[in-house]
N, C-alpha and C positions, 0 to 999 in steps of 0.2 A: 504494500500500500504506500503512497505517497502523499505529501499534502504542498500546501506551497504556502510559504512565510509570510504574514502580514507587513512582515516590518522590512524586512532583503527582498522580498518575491520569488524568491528562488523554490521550483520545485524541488524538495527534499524527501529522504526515505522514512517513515515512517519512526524509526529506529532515534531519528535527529531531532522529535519533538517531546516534549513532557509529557506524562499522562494526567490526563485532567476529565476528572470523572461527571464534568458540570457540562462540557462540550458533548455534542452529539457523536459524533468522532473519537471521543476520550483521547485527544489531544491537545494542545493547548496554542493559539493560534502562534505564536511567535516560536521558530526554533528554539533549540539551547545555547544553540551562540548566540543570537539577537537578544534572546534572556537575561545571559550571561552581563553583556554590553549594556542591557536597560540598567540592571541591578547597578552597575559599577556606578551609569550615572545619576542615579538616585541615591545611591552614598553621596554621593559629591555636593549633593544639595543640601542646606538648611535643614528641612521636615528629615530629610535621611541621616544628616548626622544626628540631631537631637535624636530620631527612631533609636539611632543605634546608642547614643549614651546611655539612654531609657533602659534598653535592654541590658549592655554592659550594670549598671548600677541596680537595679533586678535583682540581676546574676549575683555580684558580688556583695547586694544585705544576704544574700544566703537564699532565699525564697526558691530561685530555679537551679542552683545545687542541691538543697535540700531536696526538694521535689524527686530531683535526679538519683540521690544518693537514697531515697524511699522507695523510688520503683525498682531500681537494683536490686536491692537489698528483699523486693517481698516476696512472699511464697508465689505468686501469681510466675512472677519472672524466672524464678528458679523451674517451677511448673514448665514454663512453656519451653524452656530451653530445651530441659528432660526429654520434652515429648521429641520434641523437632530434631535433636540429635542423636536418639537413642532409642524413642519408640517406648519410653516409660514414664509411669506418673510418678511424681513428688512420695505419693504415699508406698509405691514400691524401693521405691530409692531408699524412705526411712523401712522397710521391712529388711532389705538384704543389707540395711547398715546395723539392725538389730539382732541380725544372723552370725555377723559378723564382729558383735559384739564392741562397735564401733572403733575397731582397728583395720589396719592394711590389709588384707590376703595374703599378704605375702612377707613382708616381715612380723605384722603380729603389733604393731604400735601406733599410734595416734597420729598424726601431717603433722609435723612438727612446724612448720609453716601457720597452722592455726586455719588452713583451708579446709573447707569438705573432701571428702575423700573423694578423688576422681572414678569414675566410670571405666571400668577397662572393659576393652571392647575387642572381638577380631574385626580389621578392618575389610577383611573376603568377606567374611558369611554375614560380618554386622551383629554377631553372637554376643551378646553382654556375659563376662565370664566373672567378675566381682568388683570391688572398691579396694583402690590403691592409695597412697600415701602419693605427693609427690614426687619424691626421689625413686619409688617403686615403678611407678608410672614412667618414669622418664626413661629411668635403665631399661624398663620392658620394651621401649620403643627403640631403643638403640638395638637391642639384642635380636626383637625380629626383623630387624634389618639384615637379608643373609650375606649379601655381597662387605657390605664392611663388617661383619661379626666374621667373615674369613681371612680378612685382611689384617684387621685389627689382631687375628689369633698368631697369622702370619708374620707381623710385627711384632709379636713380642718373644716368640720362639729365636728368631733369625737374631735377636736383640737379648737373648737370654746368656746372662755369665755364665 
């Protein structure tokens, strides 16, 4: 599909405009370069710098970090991520962390990091196989790496007193 820019006139590939759910087209009449170019000259103006102070001084009483550092932080978020990256809910996540008696799989102790315990996952089958500590998690990804877990073995044998 193609549309063509209000603002350049140039026919453009569908791919070069916004999506914008209010247009019939669900795209948004000006490219993203013409966009891009509006924006910059509406910083430049009066109403846009104030805009942006407004927002800077927002930001920094706290209101829209707080905000930020809320939704992060809630079960909703933690939720959705589980789902979309793993195909599990929040409330399996805390059962295989109570199974696990909320240690690593694999050494047996708590994320010393003060993180939740990661997901370890195969990344062929998409197999969820338990909850790692961070340093667990990290060596497991180094190790099923096969081509440098040969090299690395290679290296240190050739390099043995």
């Amino acid at each position: 599909m193609t549309k063509r820019c209000r603002k350049c006139n140039v026919v453009k590939d569908a791919d070069e405009f916004h999506k914008n759910n209010h247009h019939k087209d669900g795209l948004t009449s000006y490219c993203k370069k013409c966009c891009r170019e509006r924006g910059r000259q509406y910083a430049k103006t009066k109403k846009g710098k104030e805009s942006a102070n407004k927002a800077a001084k927002k930001w920094q009483r706290g209101k829209g970090r707080e905000a930020s550092r809320k939704y992060q932080r809630s079960l909703k978020r933690k939720n959705c991520v589980l789902r979309w990256k793993f195909g599990m809910t929040l409330e399996q996540y805390d059962e295989m962390f109570k199974q696990q008696n909320g240690v690593c799989a694999i050494c047996g102790m708590a994320d010393v990091t003060g993180r939740r315990l990661a997901v370890d996952h195969n990344h062929e089958t998409k197999k969820i196989r338990g909850l790692l500590c961070t340093g667990c998690n990290t060596r497991l990804g180094i190790l099923e790496h096969k081509i440098w877990r040969t090299l690395a073995e290679k290296y240190l044998y050739d390099h043995s007193d």
